[in-house]
C-alpha positions as CSV (number, residue, x, y, z in Angstrom):
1,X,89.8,106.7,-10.0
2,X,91.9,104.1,-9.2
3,X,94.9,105.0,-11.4
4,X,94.1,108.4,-9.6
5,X,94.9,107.2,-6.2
6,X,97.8,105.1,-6.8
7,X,99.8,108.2,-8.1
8,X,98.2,110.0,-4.8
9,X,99.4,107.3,-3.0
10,X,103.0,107.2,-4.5
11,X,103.7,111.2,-4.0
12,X,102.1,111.6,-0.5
13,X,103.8,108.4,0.6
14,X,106.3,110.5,3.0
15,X,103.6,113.4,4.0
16,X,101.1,110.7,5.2
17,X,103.8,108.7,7.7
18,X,104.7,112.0,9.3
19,X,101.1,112.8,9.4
20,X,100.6,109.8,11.8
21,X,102.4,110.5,14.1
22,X,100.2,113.8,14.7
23,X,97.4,111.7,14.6
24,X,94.0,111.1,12.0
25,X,92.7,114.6,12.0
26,X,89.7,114.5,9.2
27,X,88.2,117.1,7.5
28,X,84.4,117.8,6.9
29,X,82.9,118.1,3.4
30,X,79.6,120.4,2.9
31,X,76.7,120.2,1.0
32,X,74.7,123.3,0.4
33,X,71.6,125.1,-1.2
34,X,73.9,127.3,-3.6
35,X,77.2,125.2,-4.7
36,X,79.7,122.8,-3.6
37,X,83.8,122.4,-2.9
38,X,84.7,120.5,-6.1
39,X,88.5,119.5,-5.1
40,X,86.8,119.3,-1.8
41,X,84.9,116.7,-3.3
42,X,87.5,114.8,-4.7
43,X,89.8,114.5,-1.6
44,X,86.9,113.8,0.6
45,X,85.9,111.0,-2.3
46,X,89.6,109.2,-1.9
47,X,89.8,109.3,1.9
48,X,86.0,107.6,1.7
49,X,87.6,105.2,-0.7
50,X,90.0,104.0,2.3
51,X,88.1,104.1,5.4
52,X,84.8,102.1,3.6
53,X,86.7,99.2,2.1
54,X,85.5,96.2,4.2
55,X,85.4,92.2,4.0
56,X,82.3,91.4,2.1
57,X,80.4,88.2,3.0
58,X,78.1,86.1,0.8
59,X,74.8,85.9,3.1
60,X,73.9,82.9,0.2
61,X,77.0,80.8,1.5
62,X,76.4,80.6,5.2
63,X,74.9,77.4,7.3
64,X,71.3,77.4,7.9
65,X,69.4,75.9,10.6
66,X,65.8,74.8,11.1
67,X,63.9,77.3,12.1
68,X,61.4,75.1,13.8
69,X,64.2,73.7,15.9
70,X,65.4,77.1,17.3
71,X,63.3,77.8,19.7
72,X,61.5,80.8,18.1
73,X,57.3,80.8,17.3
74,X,55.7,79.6,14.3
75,X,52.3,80.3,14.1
76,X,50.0,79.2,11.8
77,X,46.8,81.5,10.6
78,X,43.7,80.8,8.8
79,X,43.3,82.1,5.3
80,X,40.9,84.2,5.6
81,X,40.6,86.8,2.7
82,X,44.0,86.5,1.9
83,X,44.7,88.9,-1.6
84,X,46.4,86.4,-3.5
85,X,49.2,89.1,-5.2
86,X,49.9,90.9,-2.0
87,X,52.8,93.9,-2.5
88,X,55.4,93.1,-0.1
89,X,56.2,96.8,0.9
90,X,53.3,97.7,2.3
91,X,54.0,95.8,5.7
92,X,53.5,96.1,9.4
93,X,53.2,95.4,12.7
94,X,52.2,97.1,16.3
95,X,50.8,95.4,19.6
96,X,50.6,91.9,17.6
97,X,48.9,92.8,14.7
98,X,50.3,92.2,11.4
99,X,48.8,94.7,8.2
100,X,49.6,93.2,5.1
101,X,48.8,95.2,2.0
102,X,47.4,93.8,-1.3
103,X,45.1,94.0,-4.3
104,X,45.1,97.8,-3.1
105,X,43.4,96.8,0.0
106,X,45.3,96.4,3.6
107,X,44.7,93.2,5.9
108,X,44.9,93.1,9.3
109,X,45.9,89.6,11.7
110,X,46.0,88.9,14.9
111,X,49.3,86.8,14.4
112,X,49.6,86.0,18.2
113,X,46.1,83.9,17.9
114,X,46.9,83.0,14.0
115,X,43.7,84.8,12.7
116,X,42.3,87.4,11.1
117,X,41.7,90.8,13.5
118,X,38.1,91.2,14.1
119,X,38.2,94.6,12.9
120,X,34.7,95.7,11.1
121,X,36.3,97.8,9.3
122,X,34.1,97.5,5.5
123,X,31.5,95.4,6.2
124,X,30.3,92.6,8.6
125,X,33.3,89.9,8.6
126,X,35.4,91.5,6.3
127,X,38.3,92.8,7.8
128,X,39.7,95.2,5.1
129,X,40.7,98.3,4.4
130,X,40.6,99.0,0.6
131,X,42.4,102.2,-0.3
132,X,43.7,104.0,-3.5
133,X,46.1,102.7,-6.2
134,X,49.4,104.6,-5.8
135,X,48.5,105.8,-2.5
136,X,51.4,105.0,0.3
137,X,49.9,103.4,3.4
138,X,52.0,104.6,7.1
139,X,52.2,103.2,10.5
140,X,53.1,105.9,13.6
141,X,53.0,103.9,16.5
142,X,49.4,101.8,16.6
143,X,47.8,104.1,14.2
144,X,47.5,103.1,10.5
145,X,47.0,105.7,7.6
146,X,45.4,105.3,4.3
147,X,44.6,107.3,2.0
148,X,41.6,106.3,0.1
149,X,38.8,107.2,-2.6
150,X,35.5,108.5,-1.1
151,X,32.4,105.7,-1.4
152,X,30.3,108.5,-2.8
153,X,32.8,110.6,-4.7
154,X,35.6,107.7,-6.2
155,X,37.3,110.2,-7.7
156,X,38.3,112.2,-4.7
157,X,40.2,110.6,-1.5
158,X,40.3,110.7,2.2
159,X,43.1,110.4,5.0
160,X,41.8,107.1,6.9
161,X,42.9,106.4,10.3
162,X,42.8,102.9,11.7
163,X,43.8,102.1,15.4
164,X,45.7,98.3,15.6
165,X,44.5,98.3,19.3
166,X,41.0,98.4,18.6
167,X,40.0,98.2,15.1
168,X,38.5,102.1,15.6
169,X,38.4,103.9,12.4
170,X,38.7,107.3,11.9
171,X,38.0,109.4,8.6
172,X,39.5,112.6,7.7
173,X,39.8,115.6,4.9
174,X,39.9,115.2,1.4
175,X,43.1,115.4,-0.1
176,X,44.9,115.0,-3.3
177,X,45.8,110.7,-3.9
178,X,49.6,111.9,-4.5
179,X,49.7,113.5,-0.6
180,X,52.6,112.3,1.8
181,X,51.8,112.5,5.5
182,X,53.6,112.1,8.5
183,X,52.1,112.2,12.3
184,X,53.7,113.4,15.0
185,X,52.4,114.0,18.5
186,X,48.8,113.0,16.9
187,X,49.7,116.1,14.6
188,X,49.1,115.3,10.7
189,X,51.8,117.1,8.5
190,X,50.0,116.4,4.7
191,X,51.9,117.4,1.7
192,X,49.7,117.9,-1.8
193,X,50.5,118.9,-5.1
194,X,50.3,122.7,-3.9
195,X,49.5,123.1,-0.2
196,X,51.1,122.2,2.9
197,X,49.6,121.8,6.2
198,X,49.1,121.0,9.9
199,X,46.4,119.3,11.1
200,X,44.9,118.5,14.5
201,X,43.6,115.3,15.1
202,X,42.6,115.5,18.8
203,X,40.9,119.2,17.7
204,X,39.6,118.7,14.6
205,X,41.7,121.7,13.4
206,X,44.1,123.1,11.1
207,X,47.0,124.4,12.9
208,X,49.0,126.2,9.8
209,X,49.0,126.2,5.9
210,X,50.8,127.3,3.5
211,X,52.1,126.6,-0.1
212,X,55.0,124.7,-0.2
213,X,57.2,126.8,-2.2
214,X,59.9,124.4,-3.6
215,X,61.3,123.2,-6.9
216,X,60.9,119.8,-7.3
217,X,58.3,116.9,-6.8
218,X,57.9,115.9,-2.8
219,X,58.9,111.9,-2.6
220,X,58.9,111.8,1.4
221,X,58.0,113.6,4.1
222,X,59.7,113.3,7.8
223,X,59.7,114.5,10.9
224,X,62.8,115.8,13.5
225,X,62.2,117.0,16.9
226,X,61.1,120.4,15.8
227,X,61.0,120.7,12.3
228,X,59.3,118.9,9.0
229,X,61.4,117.8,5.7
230,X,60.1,117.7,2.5
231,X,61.9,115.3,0.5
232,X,62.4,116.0,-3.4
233,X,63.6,113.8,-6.0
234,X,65.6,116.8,-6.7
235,X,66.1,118.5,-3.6
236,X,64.8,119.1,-0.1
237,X,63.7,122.1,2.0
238,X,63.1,122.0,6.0
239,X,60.1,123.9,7.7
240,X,59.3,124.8,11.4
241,X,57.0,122.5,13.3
242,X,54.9,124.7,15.2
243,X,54.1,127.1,12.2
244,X,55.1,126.0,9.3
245,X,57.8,128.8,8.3
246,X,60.2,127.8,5.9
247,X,63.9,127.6,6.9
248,X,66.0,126.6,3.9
249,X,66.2,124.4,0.9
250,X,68.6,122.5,-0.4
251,X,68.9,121.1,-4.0
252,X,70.6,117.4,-4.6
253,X,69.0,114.5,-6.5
254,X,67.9,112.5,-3.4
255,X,66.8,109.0,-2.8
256,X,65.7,107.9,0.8
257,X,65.7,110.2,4.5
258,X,65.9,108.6,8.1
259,X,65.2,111.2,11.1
260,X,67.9,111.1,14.9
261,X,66.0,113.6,16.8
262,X,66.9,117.0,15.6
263,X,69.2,116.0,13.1
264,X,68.0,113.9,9.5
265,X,70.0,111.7,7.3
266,X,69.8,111.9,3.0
267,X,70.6,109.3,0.4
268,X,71.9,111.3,-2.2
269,X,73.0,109.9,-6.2
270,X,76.3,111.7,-6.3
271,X,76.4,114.2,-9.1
272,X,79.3,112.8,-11.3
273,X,77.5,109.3,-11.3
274,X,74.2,110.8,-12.7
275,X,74.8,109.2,-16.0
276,X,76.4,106.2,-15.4
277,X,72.9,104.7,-14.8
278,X,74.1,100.7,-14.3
279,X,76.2,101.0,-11.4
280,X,76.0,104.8,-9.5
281,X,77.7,105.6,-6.4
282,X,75.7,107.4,-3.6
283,X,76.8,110.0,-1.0
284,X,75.3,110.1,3.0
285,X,75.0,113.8,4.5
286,X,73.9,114.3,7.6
287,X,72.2,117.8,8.0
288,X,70.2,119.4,11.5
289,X,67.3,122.3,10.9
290,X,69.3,125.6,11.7
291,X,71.4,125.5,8.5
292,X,71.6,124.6,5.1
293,X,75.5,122.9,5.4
294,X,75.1,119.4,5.4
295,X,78.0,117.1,6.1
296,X,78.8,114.6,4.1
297,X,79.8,111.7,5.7
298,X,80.8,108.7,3.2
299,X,80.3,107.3,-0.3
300,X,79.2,104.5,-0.8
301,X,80.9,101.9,-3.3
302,X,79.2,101.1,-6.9
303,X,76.3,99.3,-7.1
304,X,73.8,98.1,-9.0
305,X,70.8,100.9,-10.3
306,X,67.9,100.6,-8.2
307,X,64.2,101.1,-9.9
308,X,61.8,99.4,-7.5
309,X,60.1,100.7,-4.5
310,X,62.4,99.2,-1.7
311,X,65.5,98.0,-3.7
312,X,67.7,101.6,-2.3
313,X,66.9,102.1,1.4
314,X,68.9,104.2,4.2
315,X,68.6,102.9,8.0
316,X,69.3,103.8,11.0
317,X,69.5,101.8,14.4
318,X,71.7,102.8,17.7
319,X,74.8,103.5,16.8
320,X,75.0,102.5,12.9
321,X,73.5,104.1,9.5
322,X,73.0,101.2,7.4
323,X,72.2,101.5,2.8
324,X,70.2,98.7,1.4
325,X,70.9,98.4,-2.2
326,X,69.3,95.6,-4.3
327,X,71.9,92.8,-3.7
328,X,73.9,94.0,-0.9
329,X,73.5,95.9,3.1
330,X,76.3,98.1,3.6
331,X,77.1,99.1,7.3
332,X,78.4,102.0,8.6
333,X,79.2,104.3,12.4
334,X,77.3,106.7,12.4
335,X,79.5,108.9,14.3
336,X,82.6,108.4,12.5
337,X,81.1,107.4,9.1
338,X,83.9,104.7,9.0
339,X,82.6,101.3,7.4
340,X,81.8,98.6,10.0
341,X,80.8,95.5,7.3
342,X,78.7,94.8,4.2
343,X,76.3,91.4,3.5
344,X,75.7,90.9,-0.1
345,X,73.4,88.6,-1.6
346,X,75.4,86.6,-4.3
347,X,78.6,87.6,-5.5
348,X,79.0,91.7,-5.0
349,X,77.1,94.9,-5.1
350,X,77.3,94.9,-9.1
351,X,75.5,91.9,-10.4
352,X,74.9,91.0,-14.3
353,X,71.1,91.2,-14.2
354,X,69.1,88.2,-15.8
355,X,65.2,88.8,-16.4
356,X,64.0,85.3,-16.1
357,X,64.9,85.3,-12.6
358,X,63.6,87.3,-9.6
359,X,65.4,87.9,-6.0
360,X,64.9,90.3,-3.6
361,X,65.2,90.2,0.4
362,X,63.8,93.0,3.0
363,X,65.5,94.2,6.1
364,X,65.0,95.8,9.3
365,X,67.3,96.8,12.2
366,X,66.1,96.3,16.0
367,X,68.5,96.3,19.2
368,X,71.6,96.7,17.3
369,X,70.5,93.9,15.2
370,X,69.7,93.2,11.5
371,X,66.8,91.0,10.1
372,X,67.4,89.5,6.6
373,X,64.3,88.2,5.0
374,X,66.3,86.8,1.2
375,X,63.7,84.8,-1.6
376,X,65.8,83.4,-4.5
377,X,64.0,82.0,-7.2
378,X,65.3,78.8,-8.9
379,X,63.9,75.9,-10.3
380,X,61.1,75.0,-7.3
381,X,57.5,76.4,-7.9
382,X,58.1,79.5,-5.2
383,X,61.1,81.3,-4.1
384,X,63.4,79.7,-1.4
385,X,63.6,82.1,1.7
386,X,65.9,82.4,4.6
387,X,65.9,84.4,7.6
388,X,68.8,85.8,8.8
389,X,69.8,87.7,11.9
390,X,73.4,89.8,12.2
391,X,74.9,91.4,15.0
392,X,75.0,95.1,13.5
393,X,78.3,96.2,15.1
394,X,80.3,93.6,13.9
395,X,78.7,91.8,10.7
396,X,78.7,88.2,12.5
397,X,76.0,86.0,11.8
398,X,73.9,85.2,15.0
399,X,71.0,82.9,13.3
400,X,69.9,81.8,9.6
401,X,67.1,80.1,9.3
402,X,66.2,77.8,5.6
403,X,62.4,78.8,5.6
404,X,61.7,76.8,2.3
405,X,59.7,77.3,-0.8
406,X,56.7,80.1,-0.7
407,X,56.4,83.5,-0.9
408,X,57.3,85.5,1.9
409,X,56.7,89.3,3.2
410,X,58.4,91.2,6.3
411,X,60.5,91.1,8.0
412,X,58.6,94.2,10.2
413,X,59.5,94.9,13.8
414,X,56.7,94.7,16.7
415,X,57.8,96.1,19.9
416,X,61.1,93.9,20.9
417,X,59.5,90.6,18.0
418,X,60.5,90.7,14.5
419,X,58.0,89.1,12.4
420,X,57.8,87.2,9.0
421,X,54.9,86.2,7.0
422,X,55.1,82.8,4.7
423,X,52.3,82.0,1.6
424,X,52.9,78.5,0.6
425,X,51.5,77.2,-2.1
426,X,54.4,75.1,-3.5
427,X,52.3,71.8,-1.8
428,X,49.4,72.6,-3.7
429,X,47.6,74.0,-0.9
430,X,48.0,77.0,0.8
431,X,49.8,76.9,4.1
432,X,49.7,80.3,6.0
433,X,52.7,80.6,8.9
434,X,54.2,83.4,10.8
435,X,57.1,83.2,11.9
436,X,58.5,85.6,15.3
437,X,62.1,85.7,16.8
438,X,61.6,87.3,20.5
């Protein structure tokens, strides 16, 4: 590809100056349900090439301050039932409490008073809520969603609703433990295996149902202002809100989905990097619900394969689009789809991959700003983490905090807070700390 554009470069040399003075008129590139512009692709792929090559910075070589000189809160919480291998993903946060998931069972703090919520949710003083392995666990403003097994029936599960502002618990149908769900409006869109459907909260109803009608296995499901997506790990297809009428489908080998009002946002693999499995290249369309056509906005550079939950990641906040791959962020306008600035975590985007050690880091945008939470694993009993905060238009580095040794989950937003939650065992005693930036 490279060889490729120098000669590109070299005989359009004189057609590009004149072009300039005419101005940068681009051109659009097209996804759609039936086929694709091949040479399209491949000019659309070089003039990405150009407008995304930004100054990279190594998050791992900047300053870092004490946290518990800055300003910001640290709270320390009792232990309470604390599941000793908590999974990091499952993470959240509304009106001050924090849900951390674990040992297939979700925990809920009240971080602002460092203890555990006094939710009686399973049993006197036991503020848990267990629910299925494999099942995904959702947050839609202060209602929590869990799909769990049935006490009477464990192999059949439930949709179970939990409300952060008062511990009030709410269970629903039965559905299948592979079901996606999203909530809108206190509406309940539930994808299964077979069926699709609409469901009332407030009424107790079913609104529409129907059978979903698509080829490929649903991986997400989101919704716009007037429509619902079905995500696929080989292609998508977009119904109407109100009654659940199909409007098109599209077939791609997607990865991740974010939702701007009518319009929705796809991670796609790009299809000449299906095979080269070590170090794809992904593509960013942006598509609204009245047609099929989605426009593709930019490619992203190589990177490293993703194969954990959370490692490949598209974001949105104000004006930027933002991919998370496993060592890197990579900013972008969303507008223009031009490349603003990317953070990587060690040396680049590809990395030589070493099993004896372990680092990830977790992100979240709020206010035009980016919350880093990076653990590196090295020679001390727990991973070292930092906290990092970046100014999203421009890449700079605002704050980066050394947190120390212990393992760490978040960061998750809560209203205008973001929030980070610190085990520590490394003293040989467990120290429990949150830690909250205004």
């Amino acid at each position: 590809m490279k060889k490729m554009k120098l000669f590109f470069v070299g005989v359009l040399f004189l057609l590009v100056v004149g072009l300039a003075a005419c101005g940068d008129e681009e051109s659009s590139e097209h996804i759609g349900a039936n086929s694709k512009d091949k040479s399209t692709e491949e000019t659309a792929g070089e003039e990405d090439s150009d407008k995304n090559e930004v100054i990279q910075e190594n998050l791992l070589d900047w300053e870092t301050s004490n946290f518990e000189e800055s300003g910001n809160k640290i709270i320390p919480v009792e232990e309470g039932n604390l599941p000793e291998t908590p999974n990091s993903f499952l993470t959240f946060a509304n009106d001050g409490i924090f849900i951390l998931g674990g040992n297939w069972q979700n925990y809920f703090y009240d971080y602002l008073n460092g203890s555990m919520s006094a939710y009686d949710l399973d049993g006197i003083g036991n503020p848990n809520q267990s629910n299925e392995i494999g099942a995904w666990t959702y947050l839609y403003d202060k209602y929590f969603y869990s799909i769990n097994n049935e006490e009477e029936n464990p192999e059949e599960s439930q949709i179970v609703e939990v409300n952060t502002e008062t511990g009030e618990k709410q269970v629903f149908m039965t559905v299948d433990e592979t079901s996606h769900i999203v909530e809108k409006d206190r509406i309940l869109y539930i994808a299964e295996n077979a069926n699709f459907f609409a469901y009332d909260i407030n009424n107790d109803e079913n609104l529409w149902e129907i059978e979903p009608d698509v080829n490929f296995n649903v991986i997400n499901i989101q919704a716009t202002d007037n429509s619902i997506v079905l995500l696929g790990d080989e292609g998508l297809a977009v119904y109407d809100l109100s009654n659940g009428e199909k409007r098109y489908e599209v077939e791609g080998y997607f990865e991740d989905i974010v939702v701007d009002g009518e319009s929705f946002y796809v991670l796609e693999t790009d299809e000449e990097a299906l095979f080269e499995l070590e170090n794809p290249i992904y593509n960013v369309y942006r598509f609204n619900q009245e047609t099929d056509e989605g426009e593709k906005l930019f490619t992203t550079p190589e990177v490293n394969s993703s194969s954990e939950y959370g490692e490949l990641e598209l974001g949105m906040d104000n004006d930027n689009i933002y991919v998370k791959t496993k060592y890197g962020v990579l900013a972008y306008d969303k507008d223009n789809a031009n490349a603003l600035w990317t953070v990587l975590i060690g040396e680049g985007l590809v990395q030589e991959l070493d099993e004896t050690v372990t680092d990830d880091f977790q992100v979240v945008y709020n206010n035009g700003k980016v919350y880093i939470r990076t653990s590196i694993w090295g020679t001390t009993p727990g991973p070292e983490t930092t906290f990092t905060v970046i100014d999203g238009k421009t890449g700079e580095m605002l704050e980066n905090y050394a947190i120390g040794a212990g393992e760490a989950f978040g960061p998750v937003v809560d209203g205008e807070s973001v929030v980070l939650f610190q085990s520590d065992e490394t003293r040989g005693e467990r120290q429990l700390k949150f830690y909250v930036i205004p």
